[in-house]
gemmi code that builds the backbone of each chain (N, CA, C; Angstrom):
import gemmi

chains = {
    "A": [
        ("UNK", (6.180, -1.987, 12.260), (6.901, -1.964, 10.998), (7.933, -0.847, 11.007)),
        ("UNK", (9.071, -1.169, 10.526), (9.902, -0.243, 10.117), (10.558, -0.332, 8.826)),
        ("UNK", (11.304, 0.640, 8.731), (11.987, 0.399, 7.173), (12.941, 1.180, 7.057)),
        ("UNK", (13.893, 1.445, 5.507), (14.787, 1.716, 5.486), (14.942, 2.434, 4.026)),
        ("UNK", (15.000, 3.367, 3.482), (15.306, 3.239, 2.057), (16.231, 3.577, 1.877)),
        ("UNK", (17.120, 3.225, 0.390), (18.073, 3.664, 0.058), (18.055, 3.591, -1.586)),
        ("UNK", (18.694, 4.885, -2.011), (18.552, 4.980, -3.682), (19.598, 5.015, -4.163)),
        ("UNK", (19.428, 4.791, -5.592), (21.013, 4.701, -6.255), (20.462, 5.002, -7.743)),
        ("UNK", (20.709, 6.074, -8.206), (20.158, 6.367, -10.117), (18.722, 6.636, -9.818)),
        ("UNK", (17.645, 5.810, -10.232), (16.628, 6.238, -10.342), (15.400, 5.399, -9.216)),
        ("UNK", (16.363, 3.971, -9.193), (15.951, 3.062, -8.345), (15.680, 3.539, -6.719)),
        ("UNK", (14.792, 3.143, -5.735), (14.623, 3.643, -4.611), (14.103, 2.100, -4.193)),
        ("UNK", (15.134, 1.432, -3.031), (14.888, 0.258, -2.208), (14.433, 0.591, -0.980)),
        ("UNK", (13.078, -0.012, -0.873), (12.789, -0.004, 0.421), (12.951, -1.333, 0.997)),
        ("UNK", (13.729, -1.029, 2.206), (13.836, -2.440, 2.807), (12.775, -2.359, 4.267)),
        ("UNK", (11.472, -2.817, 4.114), (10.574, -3.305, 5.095), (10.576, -4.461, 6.059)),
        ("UNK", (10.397, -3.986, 7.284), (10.568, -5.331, 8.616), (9.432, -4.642, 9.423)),
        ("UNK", (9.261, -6.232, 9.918), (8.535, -6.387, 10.978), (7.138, -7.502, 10.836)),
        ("UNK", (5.976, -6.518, 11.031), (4.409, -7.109, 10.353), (3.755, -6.047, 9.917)),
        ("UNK", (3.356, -6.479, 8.687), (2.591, -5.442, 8.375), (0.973, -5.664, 7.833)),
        ("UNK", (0.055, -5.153, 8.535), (-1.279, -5.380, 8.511), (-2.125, -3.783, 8.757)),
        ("UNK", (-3.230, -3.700, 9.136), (-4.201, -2.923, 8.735), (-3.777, -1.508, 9.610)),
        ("UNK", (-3.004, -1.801, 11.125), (-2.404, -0.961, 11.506), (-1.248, -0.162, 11.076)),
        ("UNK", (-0.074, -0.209, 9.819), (0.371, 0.249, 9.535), (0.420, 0.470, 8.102)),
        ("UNK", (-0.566, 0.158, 7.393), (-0.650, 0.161, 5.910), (-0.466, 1.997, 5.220)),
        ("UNK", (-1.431, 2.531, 5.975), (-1.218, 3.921, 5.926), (-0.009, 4.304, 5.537)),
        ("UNK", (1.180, 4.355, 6.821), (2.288, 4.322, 6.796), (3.243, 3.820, 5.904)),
        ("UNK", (2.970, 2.966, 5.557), (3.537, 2.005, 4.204), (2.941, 2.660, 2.881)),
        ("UNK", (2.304, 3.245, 3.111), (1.853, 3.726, 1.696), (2.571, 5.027, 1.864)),
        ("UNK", (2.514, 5.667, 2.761), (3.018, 6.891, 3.006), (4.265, 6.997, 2.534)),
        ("UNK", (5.563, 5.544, 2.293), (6.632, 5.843, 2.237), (6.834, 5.561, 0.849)),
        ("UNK", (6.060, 4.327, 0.765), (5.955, 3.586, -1.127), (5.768, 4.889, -2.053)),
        ("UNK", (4.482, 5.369, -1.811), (3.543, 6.190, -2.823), (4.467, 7.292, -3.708)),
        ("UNK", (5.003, 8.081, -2.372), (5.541, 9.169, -2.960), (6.839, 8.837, -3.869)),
        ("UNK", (7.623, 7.919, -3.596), (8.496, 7.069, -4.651), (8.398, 7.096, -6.029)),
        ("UNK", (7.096, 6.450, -6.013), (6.297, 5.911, -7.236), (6.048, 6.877, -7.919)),
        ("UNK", (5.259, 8.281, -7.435), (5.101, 9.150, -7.708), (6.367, 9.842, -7.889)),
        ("UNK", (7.427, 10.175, -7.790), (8.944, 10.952, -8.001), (9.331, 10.365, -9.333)),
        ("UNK", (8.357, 9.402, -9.913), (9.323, 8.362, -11.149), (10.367, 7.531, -10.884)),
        ("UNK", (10.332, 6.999, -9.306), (11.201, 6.121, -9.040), (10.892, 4.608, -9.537)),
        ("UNK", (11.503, 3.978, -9.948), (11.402, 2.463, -10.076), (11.512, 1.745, -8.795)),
        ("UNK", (10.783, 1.603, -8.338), (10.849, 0.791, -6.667), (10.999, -0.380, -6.396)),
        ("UNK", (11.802, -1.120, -5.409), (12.234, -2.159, -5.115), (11.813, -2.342, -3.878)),
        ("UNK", (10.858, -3.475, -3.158), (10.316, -3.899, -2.207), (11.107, -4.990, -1.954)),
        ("UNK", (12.235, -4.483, -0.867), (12.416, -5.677, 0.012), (12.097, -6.137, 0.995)),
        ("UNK", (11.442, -7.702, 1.111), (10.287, -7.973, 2.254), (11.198, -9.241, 2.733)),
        ("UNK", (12.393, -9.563, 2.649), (13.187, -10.438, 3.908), (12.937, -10.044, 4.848)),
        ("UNK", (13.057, -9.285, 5.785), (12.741, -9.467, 7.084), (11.249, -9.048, 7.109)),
        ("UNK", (10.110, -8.940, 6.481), (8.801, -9.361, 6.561), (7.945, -10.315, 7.377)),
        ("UNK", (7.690, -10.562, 8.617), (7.906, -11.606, 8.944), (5.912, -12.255, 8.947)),
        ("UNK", (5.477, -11.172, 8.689), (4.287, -11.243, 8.663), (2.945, -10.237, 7.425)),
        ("UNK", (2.260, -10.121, 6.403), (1.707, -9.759, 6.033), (0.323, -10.179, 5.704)),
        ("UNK", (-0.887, -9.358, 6.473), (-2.630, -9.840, 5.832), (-2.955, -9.147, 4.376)),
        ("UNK", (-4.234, -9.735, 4.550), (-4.738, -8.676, 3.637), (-4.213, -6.645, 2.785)),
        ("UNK", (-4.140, -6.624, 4.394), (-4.138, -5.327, 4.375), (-2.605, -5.029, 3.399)),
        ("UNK", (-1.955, -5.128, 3.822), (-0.112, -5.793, 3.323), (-0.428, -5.507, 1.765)),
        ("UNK", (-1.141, -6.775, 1.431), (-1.452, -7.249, 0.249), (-1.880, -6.192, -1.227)),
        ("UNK", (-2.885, -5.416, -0.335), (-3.889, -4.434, -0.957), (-2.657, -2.569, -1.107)),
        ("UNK", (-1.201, -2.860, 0.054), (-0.154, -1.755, -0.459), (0.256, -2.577, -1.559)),
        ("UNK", (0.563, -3.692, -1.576), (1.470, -4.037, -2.952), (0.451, -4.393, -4.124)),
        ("UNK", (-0.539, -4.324, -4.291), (-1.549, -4.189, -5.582), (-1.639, -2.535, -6.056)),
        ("UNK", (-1.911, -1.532, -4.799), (-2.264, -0.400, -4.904), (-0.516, 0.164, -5.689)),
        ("UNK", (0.972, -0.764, -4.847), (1.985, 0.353, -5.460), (2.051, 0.003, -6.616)),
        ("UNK", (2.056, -1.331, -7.336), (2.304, -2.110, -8.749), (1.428, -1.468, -9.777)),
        ("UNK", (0.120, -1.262, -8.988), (-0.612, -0.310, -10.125), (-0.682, 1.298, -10.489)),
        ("UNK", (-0.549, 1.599, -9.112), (-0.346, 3.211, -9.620), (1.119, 3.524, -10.287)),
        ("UNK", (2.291, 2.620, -10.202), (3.436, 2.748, -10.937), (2.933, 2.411, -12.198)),
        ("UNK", (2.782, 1.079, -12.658), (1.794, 1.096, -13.764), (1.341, 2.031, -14.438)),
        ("UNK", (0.702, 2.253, -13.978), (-0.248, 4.008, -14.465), (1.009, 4.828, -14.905)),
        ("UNK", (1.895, 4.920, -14.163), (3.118, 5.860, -14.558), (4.032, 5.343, -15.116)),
        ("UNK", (3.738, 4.153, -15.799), (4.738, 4.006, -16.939), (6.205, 3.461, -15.846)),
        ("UNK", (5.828, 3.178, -15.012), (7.167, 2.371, -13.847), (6.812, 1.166, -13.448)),
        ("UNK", (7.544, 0.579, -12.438), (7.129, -0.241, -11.755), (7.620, -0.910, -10.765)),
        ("UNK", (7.148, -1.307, -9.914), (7.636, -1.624, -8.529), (8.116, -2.982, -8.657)),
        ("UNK", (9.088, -3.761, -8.063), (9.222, -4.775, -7.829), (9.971, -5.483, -6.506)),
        ("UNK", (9.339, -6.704, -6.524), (9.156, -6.930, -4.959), (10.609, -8.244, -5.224)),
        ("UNK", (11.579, -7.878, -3.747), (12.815, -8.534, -3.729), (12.883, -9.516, -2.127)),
        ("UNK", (13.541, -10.303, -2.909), (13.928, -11.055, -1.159), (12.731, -11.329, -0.137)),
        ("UNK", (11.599, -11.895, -0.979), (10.296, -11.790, -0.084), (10.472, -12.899, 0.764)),
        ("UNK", (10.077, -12.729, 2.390), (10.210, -13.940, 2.957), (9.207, -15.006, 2.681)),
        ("UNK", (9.555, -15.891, 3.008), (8.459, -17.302, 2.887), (7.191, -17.214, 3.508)),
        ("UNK", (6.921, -16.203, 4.739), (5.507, -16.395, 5.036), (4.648, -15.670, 4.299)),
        ("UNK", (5.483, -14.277, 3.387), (4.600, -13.343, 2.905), (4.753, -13.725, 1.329)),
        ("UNK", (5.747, -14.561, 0.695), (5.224, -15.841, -0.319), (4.107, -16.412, -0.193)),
        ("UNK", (3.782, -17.123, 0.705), (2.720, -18.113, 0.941), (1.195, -16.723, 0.783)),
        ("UNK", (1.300, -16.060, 1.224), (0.333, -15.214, 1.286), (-0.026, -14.466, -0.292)),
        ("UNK", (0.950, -14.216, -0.840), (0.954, -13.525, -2.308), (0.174, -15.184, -2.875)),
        ("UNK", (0.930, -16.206, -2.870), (0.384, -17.262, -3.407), (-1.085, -17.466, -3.184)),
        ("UNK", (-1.368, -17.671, -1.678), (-3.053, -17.757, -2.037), (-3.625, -16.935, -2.499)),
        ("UNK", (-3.335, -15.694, -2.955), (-4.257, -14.634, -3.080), (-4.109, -14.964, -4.987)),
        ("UNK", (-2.933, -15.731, -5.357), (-2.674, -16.198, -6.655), (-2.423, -14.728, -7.422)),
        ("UNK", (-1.541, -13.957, -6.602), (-0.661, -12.942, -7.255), (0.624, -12.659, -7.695)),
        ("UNK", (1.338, -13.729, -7.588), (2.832, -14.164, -7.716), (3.021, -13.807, -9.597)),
        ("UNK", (1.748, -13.840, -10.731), (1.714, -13.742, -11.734), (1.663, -12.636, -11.662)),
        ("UNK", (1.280, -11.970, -11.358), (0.635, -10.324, -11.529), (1.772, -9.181, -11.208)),
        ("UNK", (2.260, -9.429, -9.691), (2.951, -8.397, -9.426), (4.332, -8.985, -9.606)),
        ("UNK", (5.527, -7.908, -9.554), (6.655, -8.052, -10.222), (7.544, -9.043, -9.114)),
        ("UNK", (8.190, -10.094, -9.339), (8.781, -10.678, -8.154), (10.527, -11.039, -8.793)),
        ("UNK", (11.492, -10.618, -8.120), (12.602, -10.866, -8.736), (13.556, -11.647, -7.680)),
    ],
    "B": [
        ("UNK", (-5.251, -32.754, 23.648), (-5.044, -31.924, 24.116), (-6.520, -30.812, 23.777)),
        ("UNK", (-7.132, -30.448, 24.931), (-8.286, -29.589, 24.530), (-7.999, -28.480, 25.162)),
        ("UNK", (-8.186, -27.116, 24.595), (-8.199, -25.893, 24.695), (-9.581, -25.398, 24.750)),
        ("UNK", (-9.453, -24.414, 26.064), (-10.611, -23.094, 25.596), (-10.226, -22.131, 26.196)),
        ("UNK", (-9.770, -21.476, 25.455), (-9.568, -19.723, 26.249), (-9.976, -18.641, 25.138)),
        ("UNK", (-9.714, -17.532, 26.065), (-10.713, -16.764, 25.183), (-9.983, -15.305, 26.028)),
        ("UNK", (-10.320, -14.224, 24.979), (-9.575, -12.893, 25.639), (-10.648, -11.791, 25.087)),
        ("UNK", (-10.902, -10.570, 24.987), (-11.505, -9.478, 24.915), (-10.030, -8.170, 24.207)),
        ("UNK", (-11.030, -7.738, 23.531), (-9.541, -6.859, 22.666), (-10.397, -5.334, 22.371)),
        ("UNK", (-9.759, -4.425, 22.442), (-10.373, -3.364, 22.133), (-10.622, -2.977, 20.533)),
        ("UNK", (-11.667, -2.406, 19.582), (-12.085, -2.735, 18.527), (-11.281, -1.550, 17.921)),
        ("UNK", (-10.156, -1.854, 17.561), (-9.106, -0.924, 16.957), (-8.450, -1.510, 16.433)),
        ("UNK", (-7.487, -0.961, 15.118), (-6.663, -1.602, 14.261), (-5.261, -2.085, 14.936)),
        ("UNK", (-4.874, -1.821, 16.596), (-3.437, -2.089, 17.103), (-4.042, -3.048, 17.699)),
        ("UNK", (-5.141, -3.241, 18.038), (-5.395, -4.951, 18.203), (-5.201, -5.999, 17.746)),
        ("UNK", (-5.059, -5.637, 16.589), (-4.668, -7.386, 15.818), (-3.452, -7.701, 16.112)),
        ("UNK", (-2.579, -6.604, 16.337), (-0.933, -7.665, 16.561), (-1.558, -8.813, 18.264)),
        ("UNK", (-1.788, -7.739, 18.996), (-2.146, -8.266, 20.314), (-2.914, -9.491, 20.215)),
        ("UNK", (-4.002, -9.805, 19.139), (-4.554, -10.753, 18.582), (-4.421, -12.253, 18.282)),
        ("UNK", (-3.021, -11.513, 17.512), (-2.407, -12.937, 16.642), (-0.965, -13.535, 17.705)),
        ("UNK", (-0.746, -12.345, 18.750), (-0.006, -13.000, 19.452), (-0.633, -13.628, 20.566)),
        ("UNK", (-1.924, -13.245, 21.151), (-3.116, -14.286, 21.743), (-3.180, -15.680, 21.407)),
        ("UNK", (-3.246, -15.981, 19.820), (-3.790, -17.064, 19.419), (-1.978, -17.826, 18.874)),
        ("UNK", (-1.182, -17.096, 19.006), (0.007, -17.534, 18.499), (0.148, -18.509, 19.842)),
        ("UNK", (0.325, -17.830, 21.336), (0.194, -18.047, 22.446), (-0.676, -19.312, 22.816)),
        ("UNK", (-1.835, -19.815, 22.501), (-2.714, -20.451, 22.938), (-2.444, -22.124, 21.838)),
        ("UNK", (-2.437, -21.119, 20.573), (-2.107, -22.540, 19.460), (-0.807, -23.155, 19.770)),
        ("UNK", (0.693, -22.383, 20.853), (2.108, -23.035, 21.280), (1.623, -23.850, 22.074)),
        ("UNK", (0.329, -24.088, 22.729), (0.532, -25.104, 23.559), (0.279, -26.845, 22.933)),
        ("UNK", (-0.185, -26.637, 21.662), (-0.337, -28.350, 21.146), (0.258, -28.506, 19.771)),
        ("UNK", (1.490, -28.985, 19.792), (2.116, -29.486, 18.493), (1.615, -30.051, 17.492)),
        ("UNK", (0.167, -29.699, 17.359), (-0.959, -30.270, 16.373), (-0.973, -29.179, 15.402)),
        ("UNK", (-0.658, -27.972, 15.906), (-0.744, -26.698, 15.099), (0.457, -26.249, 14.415)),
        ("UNK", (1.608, -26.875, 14.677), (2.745, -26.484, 14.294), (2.581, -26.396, 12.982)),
        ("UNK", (2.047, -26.570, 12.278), (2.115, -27.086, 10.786), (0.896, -25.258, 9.746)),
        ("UNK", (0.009, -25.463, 10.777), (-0.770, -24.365, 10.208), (-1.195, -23.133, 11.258)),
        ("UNK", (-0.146, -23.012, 12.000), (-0.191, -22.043, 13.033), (-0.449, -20.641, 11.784)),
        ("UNK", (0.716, -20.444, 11.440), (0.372, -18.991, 10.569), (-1.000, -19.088, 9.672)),
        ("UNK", (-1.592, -20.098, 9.269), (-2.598, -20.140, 8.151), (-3.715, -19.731, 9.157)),
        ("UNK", (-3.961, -20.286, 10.048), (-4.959, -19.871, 11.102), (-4.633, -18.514, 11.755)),
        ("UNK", (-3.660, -18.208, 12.321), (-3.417, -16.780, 12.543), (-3.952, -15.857, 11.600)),
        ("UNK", (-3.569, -15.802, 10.605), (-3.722, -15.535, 9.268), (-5.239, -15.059, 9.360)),
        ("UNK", (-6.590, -16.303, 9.205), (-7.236, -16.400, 9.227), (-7.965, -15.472, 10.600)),
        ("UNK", (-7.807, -15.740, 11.444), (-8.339, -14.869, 12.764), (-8.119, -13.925, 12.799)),
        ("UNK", (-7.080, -13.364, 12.504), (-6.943, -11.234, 12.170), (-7.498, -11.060, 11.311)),
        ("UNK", (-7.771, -11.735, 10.069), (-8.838, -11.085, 8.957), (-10.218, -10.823, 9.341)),
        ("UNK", (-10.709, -11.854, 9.941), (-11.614, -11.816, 10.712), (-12.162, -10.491, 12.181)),
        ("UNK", (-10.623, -10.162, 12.361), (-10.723, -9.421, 13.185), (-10.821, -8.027, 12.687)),
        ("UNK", (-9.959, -8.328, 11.556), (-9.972, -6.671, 11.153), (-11.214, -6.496, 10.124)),
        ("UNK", (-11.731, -7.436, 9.927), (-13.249, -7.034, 9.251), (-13.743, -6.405, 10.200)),
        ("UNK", (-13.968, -7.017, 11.895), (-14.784, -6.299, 12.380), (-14.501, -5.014, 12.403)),
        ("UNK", (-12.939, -4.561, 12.739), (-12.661, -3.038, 12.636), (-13.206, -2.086, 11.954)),
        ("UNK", (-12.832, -2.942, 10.516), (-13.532, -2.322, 9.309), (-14.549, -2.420, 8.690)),
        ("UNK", (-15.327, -2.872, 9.209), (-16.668, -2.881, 8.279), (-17.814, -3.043, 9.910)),
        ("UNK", (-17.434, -3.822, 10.638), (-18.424, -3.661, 11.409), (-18.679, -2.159, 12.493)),
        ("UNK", (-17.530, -1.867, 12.847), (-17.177, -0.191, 13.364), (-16.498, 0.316, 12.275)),
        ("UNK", (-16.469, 0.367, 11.000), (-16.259, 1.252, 9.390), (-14.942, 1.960, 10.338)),
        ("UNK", (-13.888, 1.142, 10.816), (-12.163, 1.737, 11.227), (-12.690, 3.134, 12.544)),
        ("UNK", (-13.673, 3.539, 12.655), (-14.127, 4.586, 13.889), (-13.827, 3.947, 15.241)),
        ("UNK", (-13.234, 4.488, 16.312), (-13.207, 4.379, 17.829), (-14.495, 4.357, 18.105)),
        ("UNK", (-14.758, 2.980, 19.153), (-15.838, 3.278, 19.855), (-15.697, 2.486, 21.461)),
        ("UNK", (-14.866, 2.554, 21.714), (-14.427, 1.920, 22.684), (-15.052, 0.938, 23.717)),
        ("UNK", (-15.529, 0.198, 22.394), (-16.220, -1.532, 22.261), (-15.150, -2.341, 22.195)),
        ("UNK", (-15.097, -3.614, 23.006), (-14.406, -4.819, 22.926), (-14.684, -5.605, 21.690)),
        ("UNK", (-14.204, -6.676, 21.719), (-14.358, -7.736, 20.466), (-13.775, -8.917, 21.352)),
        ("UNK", (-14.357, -10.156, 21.502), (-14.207, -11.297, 22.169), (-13.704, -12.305, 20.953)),
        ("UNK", (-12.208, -12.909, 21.304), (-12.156, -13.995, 20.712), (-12.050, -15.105, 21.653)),
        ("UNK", (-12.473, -16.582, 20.595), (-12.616, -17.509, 21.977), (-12.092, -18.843, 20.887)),
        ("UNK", (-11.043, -19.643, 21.247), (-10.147, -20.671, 20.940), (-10.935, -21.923, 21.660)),
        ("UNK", (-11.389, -22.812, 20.574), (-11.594, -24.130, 21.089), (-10.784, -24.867, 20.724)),
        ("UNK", (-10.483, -26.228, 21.387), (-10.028, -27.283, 20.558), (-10.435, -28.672, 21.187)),
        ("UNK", (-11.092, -29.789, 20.701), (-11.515, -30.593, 21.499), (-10.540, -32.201, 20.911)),
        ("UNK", (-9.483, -31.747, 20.105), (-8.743, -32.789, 20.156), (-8.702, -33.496, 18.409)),
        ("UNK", (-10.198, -33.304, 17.942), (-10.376, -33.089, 16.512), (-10.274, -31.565, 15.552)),
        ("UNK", (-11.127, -30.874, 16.412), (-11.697, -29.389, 15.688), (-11.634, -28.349, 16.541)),
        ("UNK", (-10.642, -27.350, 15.744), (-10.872, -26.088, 16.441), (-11.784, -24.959, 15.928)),
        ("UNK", (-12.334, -24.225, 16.889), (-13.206, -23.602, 16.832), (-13.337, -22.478, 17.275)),
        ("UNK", (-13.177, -21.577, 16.369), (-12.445, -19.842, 16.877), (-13.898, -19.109, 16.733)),
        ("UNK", (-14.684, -18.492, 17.744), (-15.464, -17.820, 17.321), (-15.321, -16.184, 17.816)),
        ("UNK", (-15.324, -15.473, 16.990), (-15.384, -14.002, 17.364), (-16.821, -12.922, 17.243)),
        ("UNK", (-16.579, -12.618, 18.576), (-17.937, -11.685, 19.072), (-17.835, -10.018, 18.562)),
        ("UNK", (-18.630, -9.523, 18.624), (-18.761, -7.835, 18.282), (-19.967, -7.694, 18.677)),
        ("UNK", (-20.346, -6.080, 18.935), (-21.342, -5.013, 18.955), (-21.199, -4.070, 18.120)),
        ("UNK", (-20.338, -4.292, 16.738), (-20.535, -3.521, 15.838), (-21.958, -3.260, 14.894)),
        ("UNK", (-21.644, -2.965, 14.060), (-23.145, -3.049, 13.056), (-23.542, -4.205, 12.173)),
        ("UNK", (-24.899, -4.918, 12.187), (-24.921, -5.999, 12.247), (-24.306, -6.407, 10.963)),
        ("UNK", (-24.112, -7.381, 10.465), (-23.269, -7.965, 9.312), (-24.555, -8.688, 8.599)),
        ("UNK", (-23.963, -8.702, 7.074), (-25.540, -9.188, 6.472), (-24.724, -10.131, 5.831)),
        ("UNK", (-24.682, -11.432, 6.253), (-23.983, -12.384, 5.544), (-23.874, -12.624, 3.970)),
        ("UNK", (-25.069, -12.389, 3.817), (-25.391, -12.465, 1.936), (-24.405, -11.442, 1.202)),
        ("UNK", (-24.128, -10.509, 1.783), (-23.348, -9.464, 1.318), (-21.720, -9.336, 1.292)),
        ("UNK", (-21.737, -10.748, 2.230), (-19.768, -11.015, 2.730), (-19.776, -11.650, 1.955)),
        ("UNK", (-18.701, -11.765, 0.742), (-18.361, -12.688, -0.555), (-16.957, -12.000, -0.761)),
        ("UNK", (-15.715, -12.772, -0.695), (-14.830, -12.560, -1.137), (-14.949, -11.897, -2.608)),
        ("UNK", (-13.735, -11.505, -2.689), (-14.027, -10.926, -4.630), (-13.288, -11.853, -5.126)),
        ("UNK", (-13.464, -11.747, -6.588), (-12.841, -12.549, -7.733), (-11.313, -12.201, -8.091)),
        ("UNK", (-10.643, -13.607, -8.096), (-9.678, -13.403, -7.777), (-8.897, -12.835, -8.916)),
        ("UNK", (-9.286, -12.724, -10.175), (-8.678, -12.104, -11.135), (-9.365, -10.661, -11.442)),
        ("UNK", (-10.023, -9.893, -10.120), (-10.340, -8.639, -10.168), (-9.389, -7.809, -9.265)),
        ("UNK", (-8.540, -7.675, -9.921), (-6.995, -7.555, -9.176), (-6.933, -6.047, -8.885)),
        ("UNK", (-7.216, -5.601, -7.882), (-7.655, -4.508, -6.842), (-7.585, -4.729, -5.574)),
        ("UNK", (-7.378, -3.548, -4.681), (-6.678, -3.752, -3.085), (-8.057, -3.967, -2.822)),
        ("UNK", (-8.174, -4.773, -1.432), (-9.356, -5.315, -0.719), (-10.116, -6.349, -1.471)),
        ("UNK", (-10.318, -6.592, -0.431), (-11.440, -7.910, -0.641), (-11.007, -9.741, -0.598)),
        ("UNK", (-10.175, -9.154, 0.169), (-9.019, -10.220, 0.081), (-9.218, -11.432, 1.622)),
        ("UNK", (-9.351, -10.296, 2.238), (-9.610, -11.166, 4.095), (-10.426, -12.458, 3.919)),
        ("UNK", (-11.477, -12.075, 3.274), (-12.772, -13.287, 3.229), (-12.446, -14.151, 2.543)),
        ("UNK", (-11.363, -14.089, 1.202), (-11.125, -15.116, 0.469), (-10.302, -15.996, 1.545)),
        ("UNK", (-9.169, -14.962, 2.052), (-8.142, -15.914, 2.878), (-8.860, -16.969, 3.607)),
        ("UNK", (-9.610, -16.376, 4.446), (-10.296, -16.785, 5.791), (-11.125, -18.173, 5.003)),
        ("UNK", (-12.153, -17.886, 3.957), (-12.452, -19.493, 3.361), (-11.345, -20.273, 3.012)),
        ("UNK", (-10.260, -19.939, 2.091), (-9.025, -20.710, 1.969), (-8.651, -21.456, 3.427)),
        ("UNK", (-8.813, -20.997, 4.377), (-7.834, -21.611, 5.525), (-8.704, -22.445, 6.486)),
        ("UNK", (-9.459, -21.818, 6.444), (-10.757, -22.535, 7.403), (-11.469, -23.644, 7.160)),
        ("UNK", (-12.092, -24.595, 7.730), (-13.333, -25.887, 6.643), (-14.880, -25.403, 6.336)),
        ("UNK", (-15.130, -24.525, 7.808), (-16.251, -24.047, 7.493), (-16.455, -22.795, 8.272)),
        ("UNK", (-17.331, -21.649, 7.712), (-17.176, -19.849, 8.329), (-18.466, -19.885, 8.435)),
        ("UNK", (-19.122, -19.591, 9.636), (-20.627, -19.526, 10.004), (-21.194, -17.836, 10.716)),
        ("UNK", (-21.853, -17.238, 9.997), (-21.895, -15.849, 10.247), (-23.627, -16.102, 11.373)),
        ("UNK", (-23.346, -15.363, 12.517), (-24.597, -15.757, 13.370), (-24.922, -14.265, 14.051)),
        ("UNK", (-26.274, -13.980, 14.275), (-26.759, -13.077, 14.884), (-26.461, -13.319, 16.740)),
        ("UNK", (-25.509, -12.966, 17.142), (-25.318, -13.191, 18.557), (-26.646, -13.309, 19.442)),
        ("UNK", (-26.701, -14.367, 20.128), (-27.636, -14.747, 20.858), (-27.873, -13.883, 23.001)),
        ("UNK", (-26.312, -13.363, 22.790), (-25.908, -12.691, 23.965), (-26.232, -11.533, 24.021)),
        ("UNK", (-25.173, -10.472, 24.614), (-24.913, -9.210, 24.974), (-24.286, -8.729, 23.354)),
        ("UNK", (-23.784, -9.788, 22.588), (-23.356, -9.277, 21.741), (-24.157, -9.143, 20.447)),
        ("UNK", (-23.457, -8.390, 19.256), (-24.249, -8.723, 18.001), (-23.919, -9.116, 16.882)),
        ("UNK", (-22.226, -9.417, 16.342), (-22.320, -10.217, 15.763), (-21.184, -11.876, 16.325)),
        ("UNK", (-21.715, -12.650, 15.567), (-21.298, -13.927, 15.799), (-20.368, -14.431, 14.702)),
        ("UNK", (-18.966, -14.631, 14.557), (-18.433, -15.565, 13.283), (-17.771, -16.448, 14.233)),
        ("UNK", (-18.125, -17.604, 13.524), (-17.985, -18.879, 13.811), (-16.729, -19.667, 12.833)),
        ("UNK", (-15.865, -20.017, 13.000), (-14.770, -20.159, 12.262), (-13.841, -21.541, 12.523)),
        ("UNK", (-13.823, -22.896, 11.612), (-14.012, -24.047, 12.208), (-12.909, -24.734, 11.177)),
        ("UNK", (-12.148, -25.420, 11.394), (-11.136, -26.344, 11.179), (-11.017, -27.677, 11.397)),
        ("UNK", (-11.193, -28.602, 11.044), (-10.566, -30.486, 11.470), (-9.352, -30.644, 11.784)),
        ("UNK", (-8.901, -30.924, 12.066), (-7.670, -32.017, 12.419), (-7.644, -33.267, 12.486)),
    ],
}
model = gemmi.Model(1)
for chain_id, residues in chains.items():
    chain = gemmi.Chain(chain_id)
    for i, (resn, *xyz) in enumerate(residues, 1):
        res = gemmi.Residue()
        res.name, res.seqid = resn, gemmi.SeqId(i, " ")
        for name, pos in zip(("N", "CA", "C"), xyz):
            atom = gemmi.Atom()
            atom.name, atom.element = name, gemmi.Element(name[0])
            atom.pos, atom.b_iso = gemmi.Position(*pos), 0.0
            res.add_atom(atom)
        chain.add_residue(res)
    model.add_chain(chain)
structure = gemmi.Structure()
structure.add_model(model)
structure.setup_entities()
C-alpha cells in the first residue's frame, strides 16, 4: 500500500493504492488517525484500491467512528468496484459516508 | 478441468498477499472462476488471516500454514492447515451485522462466499483443519 495526501482548508485527501489487508492496516491507521484527530474532515480516496479484506474494512469503521466522536467525518471517494463489492457484503454502504 | 495444488506459507501477516496471489495463480488456470475469482480470494485470506490472528494471536512462530486447492470439475475445495492453537468451532460466529464495529467481519465474508465451512481437528502433523467448499 501506498498513498498520498493532500490538503486544502480543513479537508485532508488521502489518496490510497494498492491492497490493503491485515499487513498494512497499522499503517493505514497510522496515516488516517492522526487527520481525524487534527479536526480534519477526511476524504478517502480508494480508486486505485485494488483490493480490500476484512482488515481494510475494520480502518474504515474505526476512521468514520472516531471522527464521529469528534464531531467530523470521514468520507470515502472514488471507491473502486472491488472494494464496493466488499463494503456491500459487509452491508455498510448505509453507514459509512460514500460520495 | 481438475486442480490440486497446494503450497505452505509462513504464519505471518505478509503472507496473505503471497496467498491470494497463489490461489489467484491456480484459479487463472480454468475460466470457470472468472466470474468469482475475487469472492473466493476474498474468502481464503480471511481464512488465512484468522489463522494469523487468532490461531498464533498475530505472534511469530515460525510455523507454516498449508493451503491446498481442489477442483474436481463440480466443487472446489480449499482446505487450510495450521499448528496454531486449537480453534473451538462453537466459538467462531461471525458478528451481527448491525453491530457496526471493526472485526468480526472475516467469518461473515467467508460464509457469504463459500456453500459450506467445515472446522476439523487435523487428523495429521497438523492441528487445525478448515475445510472450505463451493459448487459450480
Amino acid at each position: 500500500m501506498s498513498y498520498k495526501i493532500t490538503e486544502e482548508g480543513n479537508v485532508a485527501t488521502v489518496h490510497l493504492d494498492g491492497e490493503i489487508d491485515m499487513d498494512v492496516t497499522e499503517k493505514a491507521k497510522e496515516v488516517i488517525m492522526p487527520l481525524i484527530e487534527a479536526g480534519k474532515e477526511v476524504h478517502l480516496n480508494l480508486k486505485e484500491v485494488q483490493y480490500m479484506d476484512s482488515s481494510g474494512i475494520s480502518v474504515l469503521i474505526e476512521s468514520h467512528q472516531k471522527a464521529a466522536e469528534l464531531g467530523n467525518k470521514v468520507i470515502l471517494k472514488e471507491i473502486s468496484k472491488s472494494v464496493l463489492k466488499v463494503i456491500m457484503m459487509a452491508k455498510l454502504e448505509q453507514i459509512l459516508i460514500i460520495e | 478441468m481438475t486442480l490440486d495444488e497446494h503450497k505452505e506459507f509462513p504464519v505471518e501477516s505478509s503472507s496473505l498477499k503471497e496467498i491470494r496471489n497463489f490461489a489467484r495463480e491456480v484459479f487463472a488456470k480454468d475460466p470457470i472462476f472468472k466470474s468469482s475469482i475475487d469472492d473466493v480470494i476474498l474468502a481464503i485470506a480471511e481464512a488465512a488471516q484468522n489463522i494469523v490472528k487468532h490461531a498464533y494471536t498475530g505472534q511469530p512462530s515460525g510455523d507454516t500454514m498449508r493451503v491446498e486447492i481442489k477442483f474436481d470439475d463440480k466443487q472446489l475445495v480449499v482446505e487450510l492447515f495450521d499448528k496454531g492453537k486449537p480453534a473451538i468451532p462453537q466459538n467462531i460466529k461471525p458478528r451481527r451485522l448491525d453491530d457496526i464495529r471493526a472485526g468480526g467481519l472475516g467469518t461473515f465474508f467467508i460464509g457469504q462466499i463459500m456453500d459450506e465451512v467445515i472446522f476439523k481437528t487435523a487428523a495429521t502433523d497438523w492441528v487445525n483443519h478448515l475445510i472450505l467448499k463451493k459448487n459450480y
